[in-house]
C-alpha positions in Angstrom: 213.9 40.6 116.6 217.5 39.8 116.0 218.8 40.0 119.2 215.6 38.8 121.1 216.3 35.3 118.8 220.4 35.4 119.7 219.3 36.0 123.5 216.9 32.4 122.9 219.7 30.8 121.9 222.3 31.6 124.4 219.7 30.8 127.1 218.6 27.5 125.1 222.9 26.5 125.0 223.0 27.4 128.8 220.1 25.6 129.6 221.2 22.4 127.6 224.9 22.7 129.3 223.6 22.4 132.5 220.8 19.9 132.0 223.2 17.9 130.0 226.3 18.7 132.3 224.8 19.8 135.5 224.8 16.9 138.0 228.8 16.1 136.7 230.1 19.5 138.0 227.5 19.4 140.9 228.7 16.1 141.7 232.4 17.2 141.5 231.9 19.9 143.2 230.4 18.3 146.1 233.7 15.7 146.3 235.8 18.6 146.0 233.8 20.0 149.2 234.6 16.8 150.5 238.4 16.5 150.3 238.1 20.3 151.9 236.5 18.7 155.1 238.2 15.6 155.2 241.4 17.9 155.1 240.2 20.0 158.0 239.7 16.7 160.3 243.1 15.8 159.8 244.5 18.6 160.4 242.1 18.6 163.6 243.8 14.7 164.4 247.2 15.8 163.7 246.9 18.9 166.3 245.5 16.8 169.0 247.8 14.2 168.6 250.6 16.4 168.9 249.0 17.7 172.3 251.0 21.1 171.9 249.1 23.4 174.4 249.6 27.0 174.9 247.4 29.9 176.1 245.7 32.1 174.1 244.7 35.9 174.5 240.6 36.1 174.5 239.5 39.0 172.7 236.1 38.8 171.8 233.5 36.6 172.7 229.6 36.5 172.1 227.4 38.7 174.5 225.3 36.0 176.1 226.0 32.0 176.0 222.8 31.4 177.0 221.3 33.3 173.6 223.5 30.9 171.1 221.7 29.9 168.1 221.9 26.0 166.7 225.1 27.2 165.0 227.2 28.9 168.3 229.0 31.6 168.0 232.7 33.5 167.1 235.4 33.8 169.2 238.2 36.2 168.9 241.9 34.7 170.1 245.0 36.1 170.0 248.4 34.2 169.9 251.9 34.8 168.8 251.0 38.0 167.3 248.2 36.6 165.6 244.5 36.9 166.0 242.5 34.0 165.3 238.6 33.7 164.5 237.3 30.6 165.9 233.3 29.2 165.6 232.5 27.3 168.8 229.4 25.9 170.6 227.6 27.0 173.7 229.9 24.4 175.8 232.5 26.7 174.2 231.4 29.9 175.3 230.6 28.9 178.9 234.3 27.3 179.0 236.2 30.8 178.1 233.2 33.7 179.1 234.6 36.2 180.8 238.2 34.7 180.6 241.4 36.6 179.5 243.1 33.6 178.5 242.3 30.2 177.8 244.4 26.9 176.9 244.1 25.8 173.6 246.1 23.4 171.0 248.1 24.6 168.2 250.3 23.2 165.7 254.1 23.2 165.3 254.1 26.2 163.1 251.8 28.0 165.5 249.7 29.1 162.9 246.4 27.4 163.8 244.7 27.2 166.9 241.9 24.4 167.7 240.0 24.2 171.2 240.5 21.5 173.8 237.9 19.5 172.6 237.3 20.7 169.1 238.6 17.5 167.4 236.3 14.9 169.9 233.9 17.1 168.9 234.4 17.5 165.4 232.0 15.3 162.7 234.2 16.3 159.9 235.0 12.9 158.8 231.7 12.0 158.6 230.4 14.5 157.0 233.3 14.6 154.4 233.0 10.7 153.6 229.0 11.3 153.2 229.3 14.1 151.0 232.0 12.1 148.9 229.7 9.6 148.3 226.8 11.6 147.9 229.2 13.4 145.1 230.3 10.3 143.8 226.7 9.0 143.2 225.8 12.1 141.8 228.6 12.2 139.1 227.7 8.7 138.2 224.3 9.5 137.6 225.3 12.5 135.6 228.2 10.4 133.6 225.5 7.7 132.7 223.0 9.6 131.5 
């Protein structure tokens, strides 16, 4: 009976951390997903802007374009020794199918690679200023209550 009654009670102090808790570290967890994607369209910008283009080795690509789901597919480059795993749409996979190489943009330190039109593309600021304020909203509620 002992343990049955310390088992309750851990479950009752869990259940009252996050009810009590729970929308705070949602909420900050959502702004901290936030910064992450905000981050990634800058780094997006700051590539395009520098307009560095090279060509990259294409390794892998889906089977068929015409089968890509909502989400696209993977793409497997290679450049300057390094192979890079990139997610792209169906425009994507039509553009470098059945290609050796393809021109993409990369950054001074030639460690990341974005495609052509990746950053025109690209909704991350969007999305990353909505989920902020989504976040933000939801750590108020959470704080006042």
């Amino acid at each position: 009976v002992g343990k049955h009654f310390d088992s309750f009670k851990l479950k009752s102090k869990i259940l009252t951390f996050i009810l009590t808790k729970g929308l705070i570290i949602g909420g900050l967890f959502m702004l901290i997903i936030s910064v992450i994607i905000l981050n990634n369209g800058m780094v997006k910008k700051r590539i395009t802007e520098e307009n560095n283009v090279v060509s990259a080795k294409v390794l892998e690509t889906p089977m068929d374009c015409d089968n890509l789901g909502r989400r696209g597919g993977y793409y497997k480059l290679q450049y300057n020794g390094q192979v890079f795993v990139k997610k792209g749409n169906r425009l994507i996979c039509e553009t470098i199918y059945g290609k050796k190489e393809v021109n993409v943009l990369t950054n001074a330190q030639m460690d990341k690679l974005i495609f052509l039109n990746e950053y025109e593309e690209s909704n991350d600021f969007l999305y990353g200023i909505l989920l902020g304020f989504f976040g933000l909203v939801i750590t108020y509620k959470g704080w006042k209550k």
